[in-house]
N, CA, C and O atoms as a GROMACS GRO file, in nm:
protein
  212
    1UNK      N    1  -0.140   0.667  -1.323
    1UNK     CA    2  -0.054   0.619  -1.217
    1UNK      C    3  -0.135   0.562  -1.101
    1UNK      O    4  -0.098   0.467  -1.033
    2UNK      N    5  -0.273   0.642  -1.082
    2UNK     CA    6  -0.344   0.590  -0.947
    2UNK      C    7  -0.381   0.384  -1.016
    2UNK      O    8  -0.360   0.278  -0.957
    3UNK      N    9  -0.425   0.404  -1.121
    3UNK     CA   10  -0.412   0.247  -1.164
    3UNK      C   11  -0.285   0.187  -1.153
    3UNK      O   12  -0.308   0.096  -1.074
    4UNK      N   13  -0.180   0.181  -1.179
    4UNK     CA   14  -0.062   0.145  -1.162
    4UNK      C   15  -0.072   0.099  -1.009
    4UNK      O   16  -0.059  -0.018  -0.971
    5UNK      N   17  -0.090   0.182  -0.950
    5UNK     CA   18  -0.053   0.166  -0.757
    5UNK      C   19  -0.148   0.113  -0.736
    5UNK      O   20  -0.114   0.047  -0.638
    6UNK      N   21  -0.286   0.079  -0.762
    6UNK     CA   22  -0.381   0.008  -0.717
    6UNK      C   23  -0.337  -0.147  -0.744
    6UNK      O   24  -0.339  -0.246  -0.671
    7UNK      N   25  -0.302  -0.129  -0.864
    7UNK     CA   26  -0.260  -0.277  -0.913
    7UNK      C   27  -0.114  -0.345  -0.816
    7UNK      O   28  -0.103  -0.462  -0.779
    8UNK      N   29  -0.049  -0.273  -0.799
    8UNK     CA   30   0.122  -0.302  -0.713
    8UNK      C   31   0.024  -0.335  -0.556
    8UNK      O   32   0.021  -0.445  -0.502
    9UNK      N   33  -0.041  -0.227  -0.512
    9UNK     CA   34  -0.142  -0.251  -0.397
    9UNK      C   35  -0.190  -0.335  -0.388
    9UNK      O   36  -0.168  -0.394  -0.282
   10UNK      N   37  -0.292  -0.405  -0.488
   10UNK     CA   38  -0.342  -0.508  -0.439
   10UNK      C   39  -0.280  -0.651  -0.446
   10UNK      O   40  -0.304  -0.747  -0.372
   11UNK      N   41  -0.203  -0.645  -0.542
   11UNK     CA   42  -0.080  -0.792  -0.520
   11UNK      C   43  -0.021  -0.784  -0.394
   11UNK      O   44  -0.028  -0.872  -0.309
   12UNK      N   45   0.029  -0.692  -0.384
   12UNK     CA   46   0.090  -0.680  -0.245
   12UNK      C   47   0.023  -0.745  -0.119
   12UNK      O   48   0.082  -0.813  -0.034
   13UNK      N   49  -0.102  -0.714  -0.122
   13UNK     CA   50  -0.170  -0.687   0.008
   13UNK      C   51  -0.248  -0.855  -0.009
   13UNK      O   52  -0.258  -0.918   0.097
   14UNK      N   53  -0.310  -0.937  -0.166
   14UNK     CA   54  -0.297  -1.024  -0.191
   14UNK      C   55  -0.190  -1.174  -0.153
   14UNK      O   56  -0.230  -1.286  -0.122
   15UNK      N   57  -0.074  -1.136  -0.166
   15UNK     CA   58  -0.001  -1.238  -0.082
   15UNK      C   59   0.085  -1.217   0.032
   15UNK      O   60   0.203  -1.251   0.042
   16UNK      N   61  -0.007  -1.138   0.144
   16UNK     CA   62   0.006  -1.098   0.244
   16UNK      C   63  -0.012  -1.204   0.307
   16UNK      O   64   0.072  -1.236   0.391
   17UNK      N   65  -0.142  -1.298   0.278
   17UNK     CA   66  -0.175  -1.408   0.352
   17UNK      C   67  -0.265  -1.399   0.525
   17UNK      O   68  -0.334  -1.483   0.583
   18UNK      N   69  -0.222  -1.249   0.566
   18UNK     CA   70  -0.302  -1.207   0.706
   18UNK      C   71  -0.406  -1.103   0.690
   18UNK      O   72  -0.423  -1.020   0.602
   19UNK      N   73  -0.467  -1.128   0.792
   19UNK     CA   74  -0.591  -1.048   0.772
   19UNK      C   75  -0.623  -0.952   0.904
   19UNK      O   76  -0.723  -0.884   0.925
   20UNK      N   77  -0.483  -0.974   1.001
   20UNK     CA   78  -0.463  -0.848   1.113
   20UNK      C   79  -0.388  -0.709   1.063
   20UNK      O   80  -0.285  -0.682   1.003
   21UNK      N   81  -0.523  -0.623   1.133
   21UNK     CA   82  -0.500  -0.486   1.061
   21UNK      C   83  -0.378  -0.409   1.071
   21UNK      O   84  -0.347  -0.337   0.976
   22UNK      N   85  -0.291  -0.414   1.193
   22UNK     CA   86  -0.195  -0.380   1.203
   22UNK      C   87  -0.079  -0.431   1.109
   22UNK      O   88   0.016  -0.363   1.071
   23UNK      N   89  -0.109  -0.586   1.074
   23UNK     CA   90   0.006  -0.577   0.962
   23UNK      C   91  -0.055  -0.577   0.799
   23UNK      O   92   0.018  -0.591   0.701
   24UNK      N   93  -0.185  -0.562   0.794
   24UNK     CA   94  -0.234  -0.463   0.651
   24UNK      C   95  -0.184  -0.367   0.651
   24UNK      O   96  -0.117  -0.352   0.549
   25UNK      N   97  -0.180  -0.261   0.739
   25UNK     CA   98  -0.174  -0.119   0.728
   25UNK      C   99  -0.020  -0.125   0.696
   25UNK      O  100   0.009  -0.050   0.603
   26UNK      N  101   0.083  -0.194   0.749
   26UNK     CA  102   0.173  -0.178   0.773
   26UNK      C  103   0.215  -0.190   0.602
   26UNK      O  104   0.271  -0.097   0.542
   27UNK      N  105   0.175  -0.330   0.532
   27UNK     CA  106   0.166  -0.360   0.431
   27UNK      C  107   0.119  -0.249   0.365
   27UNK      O  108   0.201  -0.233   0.274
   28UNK      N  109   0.050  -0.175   0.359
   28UNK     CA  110  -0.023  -0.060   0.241
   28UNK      C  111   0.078   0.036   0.276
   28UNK      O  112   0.107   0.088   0.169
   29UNK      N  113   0.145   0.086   0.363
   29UNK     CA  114   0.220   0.171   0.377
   29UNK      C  115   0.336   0.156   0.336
   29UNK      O  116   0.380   0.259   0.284
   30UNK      N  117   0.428   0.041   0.338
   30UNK     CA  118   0.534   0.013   0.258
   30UNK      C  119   0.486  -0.002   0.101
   30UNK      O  120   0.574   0.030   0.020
   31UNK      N  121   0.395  -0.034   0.060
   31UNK     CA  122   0.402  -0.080  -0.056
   31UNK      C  123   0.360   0.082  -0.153
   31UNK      O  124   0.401   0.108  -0.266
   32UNK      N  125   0.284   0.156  -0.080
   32UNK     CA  126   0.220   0.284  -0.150
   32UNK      C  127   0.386   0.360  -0.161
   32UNK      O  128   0.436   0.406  -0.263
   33UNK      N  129   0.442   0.353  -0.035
   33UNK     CA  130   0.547   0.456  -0.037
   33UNK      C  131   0.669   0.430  -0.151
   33UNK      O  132   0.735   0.521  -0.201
   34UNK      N  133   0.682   0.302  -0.177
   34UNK     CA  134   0.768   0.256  -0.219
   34UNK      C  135   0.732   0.302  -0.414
   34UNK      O  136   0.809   0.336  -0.504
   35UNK      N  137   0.601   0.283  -0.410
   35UNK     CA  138   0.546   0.280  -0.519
   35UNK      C  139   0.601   0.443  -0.576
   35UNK      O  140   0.671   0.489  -0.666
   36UNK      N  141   0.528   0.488  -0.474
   36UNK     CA  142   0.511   0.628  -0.516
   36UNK      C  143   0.698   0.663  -0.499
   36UNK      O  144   0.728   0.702  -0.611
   37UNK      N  145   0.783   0.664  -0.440
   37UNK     CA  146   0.896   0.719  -0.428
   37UNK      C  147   0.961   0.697  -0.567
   37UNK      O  148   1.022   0.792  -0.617
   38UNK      N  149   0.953   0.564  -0.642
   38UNK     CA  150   0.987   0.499  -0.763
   38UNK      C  151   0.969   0.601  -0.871
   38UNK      O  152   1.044   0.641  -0.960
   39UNK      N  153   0.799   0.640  -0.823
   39UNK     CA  154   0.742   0.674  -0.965
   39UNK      C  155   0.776   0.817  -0.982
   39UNK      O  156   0.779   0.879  -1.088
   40UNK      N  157   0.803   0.866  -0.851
   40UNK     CA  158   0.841   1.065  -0.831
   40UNK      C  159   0.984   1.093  -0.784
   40UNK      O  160   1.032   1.207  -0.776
   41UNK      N  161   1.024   1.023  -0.765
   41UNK     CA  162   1.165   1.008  -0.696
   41UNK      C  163   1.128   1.121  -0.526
   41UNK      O  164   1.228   1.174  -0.480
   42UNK      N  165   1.025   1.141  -0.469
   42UNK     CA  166   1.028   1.249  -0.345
   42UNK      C  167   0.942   1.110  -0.233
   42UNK      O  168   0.866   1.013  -0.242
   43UNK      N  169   0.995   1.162  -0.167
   43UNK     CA  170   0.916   1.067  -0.024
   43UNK      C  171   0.837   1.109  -0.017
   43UNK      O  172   0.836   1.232  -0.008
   44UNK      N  173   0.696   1.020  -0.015
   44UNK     CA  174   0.541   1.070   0.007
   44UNK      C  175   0.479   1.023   0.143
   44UNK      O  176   0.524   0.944   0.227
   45UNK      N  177   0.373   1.089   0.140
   45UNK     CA  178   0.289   1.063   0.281
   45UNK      C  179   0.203   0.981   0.300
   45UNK      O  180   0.087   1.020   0.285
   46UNK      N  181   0.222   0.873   0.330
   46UNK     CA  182   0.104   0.757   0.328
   46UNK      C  183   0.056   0.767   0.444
   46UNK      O  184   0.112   0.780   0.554
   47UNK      N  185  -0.058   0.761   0.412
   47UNK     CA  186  -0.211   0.740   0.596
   47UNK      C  187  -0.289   0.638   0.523
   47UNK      O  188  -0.377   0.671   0.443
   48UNK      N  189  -0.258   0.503   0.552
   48UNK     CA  190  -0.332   0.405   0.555
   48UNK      C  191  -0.436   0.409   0.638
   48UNK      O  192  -0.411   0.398   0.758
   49UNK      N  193  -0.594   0.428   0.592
   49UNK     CA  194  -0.672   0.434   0.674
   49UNK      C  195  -0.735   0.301   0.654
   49UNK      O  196  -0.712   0.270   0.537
   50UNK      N  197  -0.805   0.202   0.715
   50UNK     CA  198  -0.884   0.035   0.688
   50UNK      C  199  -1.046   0.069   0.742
   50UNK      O  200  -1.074   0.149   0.831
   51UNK      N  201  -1.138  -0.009   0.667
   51UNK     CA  202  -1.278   0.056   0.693
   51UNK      C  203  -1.294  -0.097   0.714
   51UNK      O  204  -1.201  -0.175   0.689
   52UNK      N  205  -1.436  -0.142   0.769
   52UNK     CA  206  -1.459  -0.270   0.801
   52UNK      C  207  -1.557  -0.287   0.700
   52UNK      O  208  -1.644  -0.206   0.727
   53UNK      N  209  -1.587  -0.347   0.601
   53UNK     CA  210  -1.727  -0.364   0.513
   53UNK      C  211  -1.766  -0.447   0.553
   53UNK      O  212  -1.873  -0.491   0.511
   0.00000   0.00000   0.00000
């Protein structure tokens, strides 16, 4: 499943088109939660954390 959500994750975050962190995060957080609620049916806890490489 962690492959599954990486893959939904990175399309997601892929035609995002922005590269301001506030609406990444915002983006990883809808898209993880959504993922994960689908796959467990329970509301999960997303903490989008962003690192700078």
């Amino acid at each position: 499943m962690i492959d599954q959500a990486a893959k939904v994750l990175g399309d997601d975050v892929r035609s995002l088109g922005s590269s301001n962190e506030d609406v990444v995060r915002r983006k990883v957080y809808e898209s993880l939660s959504r993922f994960w609620r689908e796959q467990l049916g329970r509301k999960p806890v997303v903490v989008p954390v962003l690192m700078e490489v």
